[in-house]
DOTIFI-36527 format. One line per field, with one value per atom (N, C-alpha, C): residue number from 1; chain; atom name; z, y, x. Coordinates in nm, 3 decimals. Example, Ala and Ser with C-alpha at 12.3 -4.5 7.8 and 13.67 -1.06 7.14 Angstrom:
seq = [1|1|1|2|2|2]
mol = [A|A|A|A|A|A]
atom = [N|CA|C|N|CA|C]
pz = [0.780|0.780|0.780|0.708|0.714|0.787]
py = [-0.569|-0.450|-0.330|-0.225|-0.106|0.003]
px = [1.319|1.230|1.320|1.285|1.367|1.290]
This chain:
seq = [1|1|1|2|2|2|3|3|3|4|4|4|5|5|5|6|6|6|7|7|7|8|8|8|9|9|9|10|10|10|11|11|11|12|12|12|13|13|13|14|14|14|15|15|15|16|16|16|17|17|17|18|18|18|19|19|19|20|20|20|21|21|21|22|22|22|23|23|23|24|24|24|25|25|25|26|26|26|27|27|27|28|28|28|29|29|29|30|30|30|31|31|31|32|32|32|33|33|33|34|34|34|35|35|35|36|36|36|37|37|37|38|38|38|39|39|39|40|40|40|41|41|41|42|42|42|43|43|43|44|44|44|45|45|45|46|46|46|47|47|47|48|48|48|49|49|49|50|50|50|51|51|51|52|52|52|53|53|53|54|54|54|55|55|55|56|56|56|57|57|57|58|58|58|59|59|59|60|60|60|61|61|61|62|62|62|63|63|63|64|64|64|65|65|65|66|66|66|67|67|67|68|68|68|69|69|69|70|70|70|71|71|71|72|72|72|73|73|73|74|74|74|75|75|75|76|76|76|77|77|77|78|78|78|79|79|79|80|80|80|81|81|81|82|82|82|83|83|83|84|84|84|85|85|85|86|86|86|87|87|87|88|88|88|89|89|89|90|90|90|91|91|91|92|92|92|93|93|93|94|94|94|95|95|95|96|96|96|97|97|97|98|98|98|99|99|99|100|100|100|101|101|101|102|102|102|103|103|103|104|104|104|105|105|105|106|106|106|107|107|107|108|108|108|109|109|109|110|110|110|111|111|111|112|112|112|113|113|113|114|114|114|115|115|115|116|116|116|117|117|117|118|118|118|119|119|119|120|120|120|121|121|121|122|122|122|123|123|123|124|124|124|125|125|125|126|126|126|127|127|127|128|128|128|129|129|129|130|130|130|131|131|131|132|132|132|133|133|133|134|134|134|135|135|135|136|136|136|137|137|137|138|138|138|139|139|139|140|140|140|141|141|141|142|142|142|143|143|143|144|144|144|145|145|145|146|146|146|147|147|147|148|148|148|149|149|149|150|150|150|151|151|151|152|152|152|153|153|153|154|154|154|155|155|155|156|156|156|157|157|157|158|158|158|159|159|159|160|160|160|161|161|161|162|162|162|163|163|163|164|164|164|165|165|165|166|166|166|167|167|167|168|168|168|169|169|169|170|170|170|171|171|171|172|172|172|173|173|173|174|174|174|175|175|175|176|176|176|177|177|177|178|178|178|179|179|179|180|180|180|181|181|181|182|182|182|183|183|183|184|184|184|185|185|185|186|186|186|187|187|187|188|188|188|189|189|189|190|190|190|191|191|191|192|192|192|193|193|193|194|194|194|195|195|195|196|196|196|197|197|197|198|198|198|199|199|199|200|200|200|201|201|201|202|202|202|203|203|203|204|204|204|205|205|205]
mol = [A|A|A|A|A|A|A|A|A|A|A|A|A|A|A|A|A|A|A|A|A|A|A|A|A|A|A|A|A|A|A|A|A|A|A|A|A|A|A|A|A|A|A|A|A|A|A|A|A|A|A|A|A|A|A|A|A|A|A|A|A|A|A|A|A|A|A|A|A|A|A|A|A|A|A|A|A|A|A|A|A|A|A|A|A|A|A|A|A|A|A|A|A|A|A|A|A|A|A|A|A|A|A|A|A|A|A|A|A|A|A|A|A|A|A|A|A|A|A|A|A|A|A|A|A|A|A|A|A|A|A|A|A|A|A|A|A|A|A|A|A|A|A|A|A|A|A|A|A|A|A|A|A|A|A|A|A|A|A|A|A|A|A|A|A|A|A|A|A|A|A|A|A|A|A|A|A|A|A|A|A|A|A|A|A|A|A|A|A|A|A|A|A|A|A|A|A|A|A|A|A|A|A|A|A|A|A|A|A|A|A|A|A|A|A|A|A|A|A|A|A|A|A|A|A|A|A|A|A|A|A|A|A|A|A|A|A|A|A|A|A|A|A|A|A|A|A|A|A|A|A|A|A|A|A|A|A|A|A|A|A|A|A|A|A|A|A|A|A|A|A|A|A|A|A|A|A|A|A|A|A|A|A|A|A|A|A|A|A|A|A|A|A|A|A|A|A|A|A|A|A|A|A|A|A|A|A|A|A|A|A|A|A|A|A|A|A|A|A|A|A|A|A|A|A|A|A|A|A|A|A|A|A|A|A|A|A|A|A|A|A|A|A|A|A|A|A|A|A|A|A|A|A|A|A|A|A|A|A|A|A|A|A|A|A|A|A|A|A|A|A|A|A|A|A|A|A|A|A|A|A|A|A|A|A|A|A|A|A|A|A|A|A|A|A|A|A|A|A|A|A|A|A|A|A|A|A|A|A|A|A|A|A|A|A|A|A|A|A|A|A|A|A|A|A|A|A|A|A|A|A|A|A|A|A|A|A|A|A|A|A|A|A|A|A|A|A|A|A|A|A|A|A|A|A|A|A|A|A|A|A|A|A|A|A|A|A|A|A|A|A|A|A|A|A|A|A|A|A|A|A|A|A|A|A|A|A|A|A|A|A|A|A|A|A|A|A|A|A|A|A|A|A|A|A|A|A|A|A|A|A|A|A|A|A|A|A|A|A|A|A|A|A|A|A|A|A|A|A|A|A|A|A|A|A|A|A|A|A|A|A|A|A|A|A|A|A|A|A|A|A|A|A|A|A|A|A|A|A|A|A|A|A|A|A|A|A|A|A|A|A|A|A|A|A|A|A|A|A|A|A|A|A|A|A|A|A|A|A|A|A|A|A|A|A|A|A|A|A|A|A|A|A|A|A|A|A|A|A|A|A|A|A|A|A]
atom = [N|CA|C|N|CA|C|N|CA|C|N|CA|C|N|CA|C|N|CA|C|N|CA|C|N|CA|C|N|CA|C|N|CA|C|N|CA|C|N|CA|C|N|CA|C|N|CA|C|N|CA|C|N|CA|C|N|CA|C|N|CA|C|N|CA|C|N|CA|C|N|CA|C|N|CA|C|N|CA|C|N|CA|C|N|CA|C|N|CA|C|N|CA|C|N|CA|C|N|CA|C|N|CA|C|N|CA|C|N|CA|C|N|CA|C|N|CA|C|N|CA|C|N|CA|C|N|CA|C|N|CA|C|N|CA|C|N|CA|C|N|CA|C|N|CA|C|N|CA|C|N|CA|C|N|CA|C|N|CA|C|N|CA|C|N|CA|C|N|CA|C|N|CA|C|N|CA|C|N|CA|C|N|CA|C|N|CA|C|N|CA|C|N|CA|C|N|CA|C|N|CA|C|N|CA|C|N|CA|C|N|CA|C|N|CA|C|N|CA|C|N|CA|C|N|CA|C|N|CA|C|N|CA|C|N|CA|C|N|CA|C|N|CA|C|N|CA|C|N|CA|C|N|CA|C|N|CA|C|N|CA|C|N|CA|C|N|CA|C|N|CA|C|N|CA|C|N|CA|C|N|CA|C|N|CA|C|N|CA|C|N|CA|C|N|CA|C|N|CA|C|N|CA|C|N|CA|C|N|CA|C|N|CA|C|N|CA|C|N|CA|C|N|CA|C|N|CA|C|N|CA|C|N|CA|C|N|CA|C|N|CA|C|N|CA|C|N|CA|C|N|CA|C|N|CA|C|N|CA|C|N|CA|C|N|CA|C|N|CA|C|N|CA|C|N|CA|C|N|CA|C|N|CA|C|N|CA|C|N|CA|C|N|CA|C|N|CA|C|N|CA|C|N|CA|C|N|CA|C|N|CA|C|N|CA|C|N|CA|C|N|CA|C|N|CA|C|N|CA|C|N|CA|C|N|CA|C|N|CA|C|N|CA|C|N|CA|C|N|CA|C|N|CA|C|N|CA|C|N|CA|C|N|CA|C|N|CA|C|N|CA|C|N|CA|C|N|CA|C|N|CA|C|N|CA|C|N|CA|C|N|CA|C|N|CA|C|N|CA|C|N|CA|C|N|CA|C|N|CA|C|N|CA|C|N|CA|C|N|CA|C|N|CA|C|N|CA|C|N|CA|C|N|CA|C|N|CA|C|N|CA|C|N|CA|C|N|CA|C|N|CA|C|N|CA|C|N|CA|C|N|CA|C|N|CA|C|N|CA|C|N|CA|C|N|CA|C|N|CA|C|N|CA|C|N|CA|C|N|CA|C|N|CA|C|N|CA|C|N|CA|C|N|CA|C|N|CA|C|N|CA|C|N|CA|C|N|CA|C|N|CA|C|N|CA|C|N|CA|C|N|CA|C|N|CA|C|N|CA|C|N|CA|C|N|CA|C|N|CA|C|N|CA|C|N|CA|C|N|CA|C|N|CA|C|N|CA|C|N|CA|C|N|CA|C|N|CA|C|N|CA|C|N|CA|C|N|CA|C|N|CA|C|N|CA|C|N|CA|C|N|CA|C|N|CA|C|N|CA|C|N|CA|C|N|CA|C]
pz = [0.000|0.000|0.000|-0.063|-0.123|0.008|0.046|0.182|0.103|0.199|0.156|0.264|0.255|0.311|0.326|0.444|0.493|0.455|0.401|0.376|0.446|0.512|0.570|0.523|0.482|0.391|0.465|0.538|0.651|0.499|0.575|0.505|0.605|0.506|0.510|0.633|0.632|0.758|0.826|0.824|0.978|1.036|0.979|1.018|1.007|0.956|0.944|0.893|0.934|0.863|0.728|0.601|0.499|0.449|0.442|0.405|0.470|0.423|0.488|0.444|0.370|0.294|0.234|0.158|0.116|-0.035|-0.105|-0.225|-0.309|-0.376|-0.444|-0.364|-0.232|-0.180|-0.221|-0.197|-0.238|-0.365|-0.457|-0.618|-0.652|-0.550|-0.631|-0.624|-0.447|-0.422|-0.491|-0.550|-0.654|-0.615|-0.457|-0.429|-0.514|-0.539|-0.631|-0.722|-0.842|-1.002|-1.066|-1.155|-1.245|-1.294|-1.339|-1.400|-1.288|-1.161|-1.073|-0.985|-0.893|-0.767|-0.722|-0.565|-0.460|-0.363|-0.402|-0.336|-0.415|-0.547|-0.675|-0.621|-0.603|-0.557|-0.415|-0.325|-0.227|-0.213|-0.290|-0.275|-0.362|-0.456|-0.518|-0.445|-0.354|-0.277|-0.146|-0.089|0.033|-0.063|-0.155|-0.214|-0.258|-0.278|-0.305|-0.244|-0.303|-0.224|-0.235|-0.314|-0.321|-0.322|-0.320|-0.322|-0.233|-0.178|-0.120|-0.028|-0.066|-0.029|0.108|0.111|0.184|0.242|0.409|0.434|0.427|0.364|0.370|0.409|0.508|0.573|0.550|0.543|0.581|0.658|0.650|0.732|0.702|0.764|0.669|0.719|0.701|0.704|0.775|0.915|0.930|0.941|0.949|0.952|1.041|1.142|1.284|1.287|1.156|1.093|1.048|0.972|0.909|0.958|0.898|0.934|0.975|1.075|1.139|1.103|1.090|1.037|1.121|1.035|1.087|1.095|1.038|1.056|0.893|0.873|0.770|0.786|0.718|0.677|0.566|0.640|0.509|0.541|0.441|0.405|0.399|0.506|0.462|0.478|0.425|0.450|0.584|0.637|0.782|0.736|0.800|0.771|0.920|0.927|1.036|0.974|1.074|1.001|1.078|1.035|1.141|1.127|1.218|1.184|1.154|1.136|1.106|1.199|1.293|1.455|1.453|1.333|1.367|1.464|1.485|1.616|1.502|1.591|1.543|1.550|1.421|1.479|1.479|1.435|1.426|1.360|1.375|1.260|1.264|1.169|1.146|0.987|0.971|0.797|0.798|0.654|0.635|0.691|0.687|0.778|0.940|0.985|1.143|1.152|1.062|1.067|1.054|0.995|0.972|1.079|1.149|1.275|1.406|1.409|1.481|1.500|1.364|1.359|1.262|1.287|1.211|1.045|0.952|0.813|0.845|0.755|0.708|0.638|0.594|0.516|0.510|0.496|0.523|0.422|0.328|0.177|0.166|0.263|0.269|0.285|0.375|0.383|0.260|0.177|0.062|-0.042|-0.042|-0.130|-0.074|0.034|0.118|0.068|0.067|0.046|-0.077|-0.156|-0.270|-0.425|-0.365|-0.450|-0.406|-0.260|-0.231|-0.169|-0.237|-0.142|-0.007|0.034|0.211|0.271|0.209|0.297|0.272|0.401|0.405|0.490|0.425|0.475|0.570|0.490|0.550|0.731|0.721|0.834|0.934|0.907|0.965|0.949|0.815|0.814|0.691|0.775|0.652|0.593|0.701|0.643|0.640|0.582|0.614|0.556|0.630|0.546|0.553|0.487|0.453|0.466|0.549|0.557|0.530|0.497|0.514|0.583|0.629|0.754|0.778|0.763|0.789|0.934|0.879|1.059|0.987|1.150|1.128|1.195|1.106|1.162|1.178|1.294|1.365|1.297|1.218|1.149|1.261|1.403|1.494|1.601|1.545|1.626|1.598|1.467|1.338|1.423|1.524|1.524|1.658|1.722|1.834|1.889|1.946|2.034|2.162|2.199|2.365|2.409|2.529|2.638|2.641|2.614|2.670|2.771|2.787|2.934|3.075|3.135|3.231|3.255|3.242|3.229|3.387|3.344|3.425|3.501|3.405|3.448|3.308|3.334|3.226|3.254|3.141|3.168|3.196|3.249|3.293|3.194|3.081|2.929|2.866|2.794|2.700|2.597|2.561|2.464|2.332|2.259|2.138|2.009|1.967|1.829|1.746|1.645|1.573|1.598|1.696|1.789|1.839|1.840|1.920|2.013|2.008|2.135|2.090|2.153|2.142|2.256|2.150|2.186|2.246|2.362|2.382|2.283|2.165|2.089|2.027|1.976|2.015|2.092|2.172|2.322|2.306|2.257|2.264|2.120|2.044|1.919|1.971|2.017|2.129|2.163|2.263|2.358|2.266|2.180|2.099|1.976|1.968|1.846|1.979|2.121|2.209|2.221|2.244|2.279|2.149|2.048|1.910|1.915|1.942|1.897|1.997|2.119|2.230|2.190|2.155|2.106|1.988|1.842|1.755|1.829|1.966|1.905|2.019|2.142|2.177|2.086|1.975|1.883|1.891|1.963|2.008|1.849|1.862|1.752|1.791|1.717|1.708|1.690|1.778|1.695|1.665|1.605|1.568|1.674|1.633|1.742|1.816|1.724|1.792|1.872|1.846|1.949|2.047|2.034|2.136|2.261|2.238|2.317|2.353|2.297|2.377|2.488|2.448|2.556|2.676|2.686|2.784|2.761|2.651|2.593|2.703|2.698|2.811|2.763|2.830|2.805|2.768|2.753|2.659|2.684|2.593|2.611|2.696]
py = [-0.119|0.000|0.124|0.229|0.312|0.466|0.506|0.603|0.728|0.771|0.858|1.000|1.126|1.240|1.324|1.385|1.472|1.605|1.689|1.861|1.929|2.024|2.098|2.289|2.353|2.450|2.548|2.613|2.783|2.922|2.989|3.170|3.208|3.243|3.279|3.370|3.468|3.638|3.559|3.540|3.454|3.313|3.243|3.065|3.025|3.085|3.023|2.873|2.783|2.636|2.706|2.631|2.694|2.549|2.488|2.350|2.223|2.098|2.027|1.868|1.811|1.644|1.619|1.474|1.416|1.483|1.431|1.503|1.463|1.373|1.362|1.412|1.472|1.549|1.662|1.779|1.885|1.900|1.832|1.884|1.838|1.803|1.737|1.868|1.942|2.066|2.176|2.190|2.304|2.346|2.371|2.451|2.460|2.315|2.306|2.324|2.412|2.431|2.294|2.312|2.205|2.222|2.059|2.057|2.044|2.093|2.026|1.909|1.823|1.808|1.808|1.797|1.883|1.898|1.789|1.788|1.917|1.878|1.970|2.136|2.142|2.277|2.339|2.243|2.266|2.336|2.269|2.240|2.446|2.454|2.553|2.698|2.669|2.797|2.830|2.664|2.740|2.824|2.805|2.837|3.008|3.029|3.203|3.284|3.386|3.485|3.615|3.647|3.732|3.664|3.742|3.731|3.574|3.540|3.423|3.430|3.354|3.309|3.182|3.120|2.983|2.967|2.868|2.792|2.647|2.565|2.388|2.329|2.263|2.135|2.018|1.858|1.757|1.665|1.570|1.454|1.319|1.199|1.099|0.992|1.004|0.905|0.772|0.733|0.604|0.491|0.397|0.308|0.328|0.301|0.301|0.476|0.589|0.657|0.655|0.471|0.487|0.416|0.395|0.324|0.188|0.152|0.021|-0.079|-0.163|-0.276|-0.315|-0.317|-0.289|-0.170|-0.081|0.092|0.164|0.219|0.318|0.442|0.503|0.639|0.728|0.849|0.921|1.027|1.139|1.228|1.372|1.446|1.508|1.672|1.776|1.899|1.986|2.028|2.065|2.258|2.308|2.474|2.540|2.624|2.708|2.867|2.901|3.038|3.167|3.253|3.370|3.562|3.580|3.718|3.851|3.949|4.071|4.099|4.044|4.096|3.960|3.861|3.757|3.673|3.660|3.580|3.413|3.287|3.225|3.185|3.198|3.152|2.988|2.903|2.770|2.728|2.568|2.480|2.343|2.301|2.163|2.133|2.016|2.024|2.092|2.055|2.146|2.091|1.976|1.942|1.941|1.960|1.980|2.136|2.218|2.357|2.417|2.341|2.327|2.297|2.181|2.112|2.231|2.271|2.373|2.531|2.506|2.694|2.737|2.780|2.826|2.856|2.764|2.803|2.729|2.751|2.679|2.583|2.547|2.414|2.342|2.206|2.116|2.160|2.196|2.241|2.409|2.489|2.607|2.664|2.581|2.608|2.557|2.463|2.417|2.538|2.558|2.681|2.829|2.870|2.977|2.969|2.855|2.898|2.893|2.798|2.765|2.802|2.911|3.026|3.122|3.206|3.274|3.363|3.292|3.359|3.339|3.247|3.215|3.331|3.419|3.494|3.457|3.459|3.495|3.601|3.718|3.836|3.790|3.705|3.708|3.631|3.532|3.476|3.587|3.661|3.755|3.667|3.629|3.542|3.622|3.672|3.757|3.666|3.570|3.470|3.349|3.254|3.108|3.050|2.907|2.884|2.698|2.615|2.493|2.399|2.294|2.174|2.038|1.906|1.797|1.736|1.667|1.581|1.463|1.377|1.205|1.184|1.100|1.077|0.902|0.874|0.711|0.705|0.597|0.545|0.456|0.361|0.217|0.133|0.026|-0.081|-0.079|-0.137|-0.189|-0.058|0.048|0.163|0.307|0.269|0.394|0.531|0.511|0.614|0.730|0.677|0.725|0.626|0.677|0.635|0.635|0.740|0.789|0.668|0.634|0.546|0.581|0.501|0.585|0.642|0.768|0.784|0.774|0.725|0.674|0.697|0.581|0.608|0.652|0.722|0.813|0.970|1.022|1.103|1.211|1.346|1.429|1.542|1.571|1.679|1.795|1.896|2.058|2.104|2.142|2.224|2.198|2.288|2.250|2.145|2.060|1.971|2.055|2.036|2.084|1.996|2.028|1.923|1.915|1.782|1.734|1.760|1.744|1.753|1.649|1.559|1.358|1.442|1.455|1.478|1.682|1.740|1.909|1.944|2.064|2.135|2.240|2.356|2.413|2.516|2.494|2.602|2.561|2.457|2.438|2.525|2.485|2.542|2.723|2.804|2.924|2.980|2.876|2.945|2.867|2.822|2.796|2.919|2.988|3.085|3.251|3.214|3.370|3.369|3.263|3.290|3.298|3.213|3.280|3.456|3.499|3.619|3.759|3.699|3.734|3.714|3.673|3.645|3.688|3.716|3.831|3.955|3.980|4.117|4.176|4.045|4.076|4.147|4.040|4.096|4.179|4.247|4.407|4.514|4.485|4.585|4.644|4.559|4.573|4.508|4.567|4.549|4.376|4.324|4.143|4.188|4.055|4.041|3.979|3.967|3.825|3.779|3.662|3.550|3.640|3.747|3.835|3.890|4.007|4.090|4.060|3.940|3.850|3.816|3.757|3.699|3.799|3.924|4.008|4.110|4.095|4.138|4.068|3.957|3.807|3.746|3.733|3.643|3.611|3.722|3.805|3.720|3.648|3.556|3.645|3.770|3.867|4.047|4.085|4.215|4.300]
px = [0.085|0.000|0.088|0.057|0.145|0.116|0.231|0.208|0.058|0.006|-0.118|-0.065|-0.024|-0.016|-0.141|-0.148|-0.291|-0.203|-0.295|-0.214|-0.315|-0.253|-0.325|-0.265|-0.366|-0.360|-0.434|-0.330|-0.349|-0.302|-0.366|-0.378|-0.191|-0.140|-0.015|0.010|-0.092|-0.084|-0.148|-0.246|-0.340|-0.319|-0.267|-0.243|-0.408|-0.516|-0.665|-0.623|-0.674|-0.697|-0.847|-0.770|-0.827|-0.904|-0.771|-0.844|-0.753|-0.809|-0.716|-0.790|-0.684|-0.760|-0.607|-0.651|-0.543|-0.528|-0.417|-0.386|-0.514|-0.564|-0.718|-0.813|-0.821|-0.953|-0.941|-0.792|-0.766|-0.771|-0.727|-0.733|-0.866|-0.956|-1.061|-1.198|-1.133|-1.200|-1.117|-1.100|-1.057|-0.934|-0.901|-0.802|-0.635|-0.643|-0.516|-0.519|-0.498|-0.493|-0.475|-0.545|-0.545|-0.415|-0.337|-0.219|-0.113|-0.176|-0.074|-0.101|-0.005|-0.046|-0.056|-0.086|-0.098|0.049|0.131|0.275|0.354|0.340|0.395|0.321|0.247|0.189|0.223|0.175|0.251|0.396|0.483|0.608|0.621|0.568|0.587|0.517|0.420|0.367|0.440|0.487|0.586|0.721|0.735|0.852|0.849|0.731|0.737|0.846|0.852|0.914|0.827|0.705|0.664|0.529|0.389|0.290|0.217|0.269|0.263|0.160|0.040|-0.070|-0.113|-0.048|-0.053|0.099|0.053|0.157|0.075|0.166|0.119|0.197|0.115|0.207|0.177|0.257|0.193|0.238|0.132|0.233|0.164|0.196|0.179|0.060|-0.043|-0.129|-0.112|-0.100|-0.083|-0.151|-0.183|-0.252|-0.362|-0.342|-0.422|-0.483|-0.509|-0.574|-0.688|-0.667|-0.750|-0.895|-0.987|-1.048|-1.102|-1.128|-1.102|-1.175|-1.134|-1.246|-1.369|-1.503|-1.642|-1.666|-1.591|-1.627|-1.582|-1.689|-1.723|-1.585|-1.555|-1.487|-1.544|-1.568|-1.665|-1.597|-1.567|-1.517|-1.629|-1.616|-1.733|-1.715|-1.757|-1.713|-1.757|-1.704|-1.693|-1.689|-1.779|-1.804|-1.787|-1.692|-1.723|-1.740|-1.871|-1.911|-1.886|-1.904|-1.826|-1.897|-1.958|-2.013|-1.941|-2.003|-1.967|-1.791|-1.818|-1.702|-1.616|-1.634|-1.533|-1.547|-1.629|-1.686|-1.745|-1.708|-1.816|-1.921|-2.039|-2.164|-2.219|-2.101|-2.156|-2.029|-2.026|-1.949|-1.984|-2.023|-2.000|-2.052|-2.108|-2.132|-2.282|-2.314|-2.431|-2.539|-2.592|-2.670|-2.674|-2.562|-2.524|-2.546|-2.550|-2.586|-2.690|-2.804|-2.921|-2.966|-2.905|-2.991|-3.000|-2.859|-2.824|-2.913|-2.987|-3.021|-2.967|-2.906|-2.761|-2.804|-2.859|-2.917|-3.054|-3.141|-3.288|-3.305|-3.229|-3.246|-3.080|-3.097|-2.977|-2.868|-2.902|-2.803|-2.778|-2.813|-2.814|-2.656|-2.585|-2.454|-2.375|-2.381|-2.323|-2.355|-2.451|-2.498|-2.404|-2.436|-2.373|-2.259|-2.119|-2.003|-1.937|-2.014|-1.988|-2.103|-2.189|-2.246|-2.254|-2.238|-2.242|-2.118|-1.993|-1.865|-1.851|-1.919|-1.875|-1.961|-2.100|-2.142|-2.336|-2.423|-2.550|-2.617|-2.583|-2.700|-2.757|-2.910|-3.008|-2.974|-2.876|-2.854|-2.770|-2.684|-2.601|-2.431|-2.410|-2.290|-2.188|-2.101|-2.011|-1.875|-1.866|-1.765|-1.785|-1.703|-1.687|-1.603|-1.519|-1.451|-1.491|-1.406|-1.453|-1.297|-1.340|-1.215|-1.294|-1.207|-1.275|-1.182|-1.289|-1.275|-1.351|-1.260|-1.260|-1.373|-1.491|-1.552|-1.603|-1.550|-1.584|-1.718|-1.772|-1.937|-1.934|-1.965|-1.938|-2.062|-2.050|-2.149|-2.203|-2.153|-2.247|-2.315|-2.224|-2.336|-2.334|-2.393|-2.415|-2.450|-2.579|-2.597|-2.525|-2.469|-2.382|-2.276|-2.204|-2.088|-2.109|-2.193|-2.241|-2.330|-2.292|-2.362|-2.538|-2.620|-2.729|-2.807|-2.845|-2.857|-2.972|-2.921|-2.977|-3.167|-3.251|-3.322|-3.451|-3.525|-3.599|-3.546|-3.425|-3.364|-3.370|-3.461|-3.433|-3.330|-3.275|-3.165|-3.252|-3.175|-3.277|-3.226|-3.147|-3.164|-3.276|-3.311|-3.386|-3.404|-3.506|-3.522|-3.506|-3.439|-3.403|-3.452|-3.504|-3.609|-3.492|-3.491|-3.383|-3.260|-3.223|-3.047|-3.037|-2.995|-2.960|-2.891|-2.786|-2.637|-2.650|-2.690|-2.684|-2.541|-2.448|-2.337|-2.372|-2.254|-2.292|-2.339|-2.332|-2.354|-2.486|-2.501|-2.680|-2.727|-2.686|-2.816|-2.795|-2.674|-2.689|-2.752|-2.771|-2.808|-2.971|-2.988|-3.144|-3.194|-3.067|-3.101|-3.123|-3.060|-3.053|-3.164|-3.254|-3.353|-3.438|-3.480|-3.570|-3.593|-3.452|-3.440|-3.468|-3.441|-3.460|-3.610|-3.687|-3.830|-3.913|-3.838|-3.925|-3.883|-3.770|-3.696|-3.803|-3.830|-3.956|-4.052|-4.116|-4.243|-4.273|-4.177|-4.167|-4.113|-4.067|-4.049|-3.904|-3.815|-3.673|-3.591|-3.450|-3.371|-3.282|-3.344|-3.288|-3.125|-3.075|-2.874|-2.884|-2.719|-2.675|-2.586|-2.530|-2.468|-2.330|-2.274|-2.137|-2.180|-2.314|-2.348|-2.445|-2.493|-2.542|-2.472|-2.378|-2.230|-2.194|-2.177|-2.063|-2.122|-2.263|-2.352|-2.382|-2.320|-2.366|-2.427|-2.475|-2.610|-2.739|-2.789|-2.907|-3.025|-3.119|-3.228|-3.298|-3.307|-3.417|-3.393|-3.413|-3.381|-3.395]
């Protein structure tokens, strides 16, 4: 079996993780120009001396990486989104962003970054950027990993509709469409997720 390298592809001034897959994930998401490969490219962008866009690193794929026998490996795109103030308002794929709040429909973020420049107005999302990322799914326990929990015992958060396992960021993008929708309908000015947070994220106006 022939060695396989992970690249991971940061913004030169910021160190942002831009992207990050094996050489056929990256040239397959555009980032690499056609006509090269992604080692061949690599190798030629750390090399600039002027206008230099990217630092890339890699390293080498090992076995006990990959996926284990009786377990799935899926490749899937991972979005973290970010408001007006740089703050983030969510990440995971597009359907985990959907589930979250975060967009209205499961394909809204696929659309958002890849027709819309990484931005949605209407949501309050001026950036985003996109990595893939390897997640294993267990044949014998597809739908979680987590123990199940103890029964006759409810948690005191809120039940959150279509969320299995909810993050803390679930629960604040919970707390900020509550507060947003009392804010509506006293006639108060709604935020978004930056100026939410930096206010303390106040259960209502």
């Amino acid at each position: 079996m022939g060695k396989t390298n992970l690249y991971t592809v940061k913004d030169y001034r910021t160190g942002e993780v831009l992207a990050k897959g094996t050489a056929g994930e990256l040239e397959a998401s555009g980032i690499v120009p056609k006509g090269y490969h992604a080692s061949e490219w690599a190798k030629r962008e750390n090399n600039r001396v002027k206008g230099r866009k990217y630092n890339i690193s890699s390293e080498l794929l090992h076995p006990e990486d990959s996926p284990r026998q009786g377990e799935k490996g899926r490749t899937l795109n991972v979005y973290t989104c970010y408001d007006a103030a740089g703050n983030v308002m969510g990440e995971g794929t597009s359907r985990e962003l959907w589930e979250a709040g975060v967009f209205g429909n499961a394909n809204e973020a696929y659309y958002a970054y890849n027709q819309q420049g990484g931005r949605c107005i209407k949501r309050g999302i001026a950036k985003m950027t996109c990595r893939k990322e390897v997640r294993q799914v267990s044949m014998h326990n597809a739908r979680s990993d987590k123990p199940p929990a103890p029964k006759g015992k409810r948690p005191k958060l809120p039940v959150l509709r279509k969320i299995k396992d909810p993050t803390p960021l679930d629960y604040d993008v919970h707390d900020l469409m509550t507060y947003n929708a009392i804010a509506k309908k006293e006639g108060r000015p709604e935020l978004t997720y930056g100026y939410w947070a930096a206010a303390g994220k106040p259960a209502r106006p």
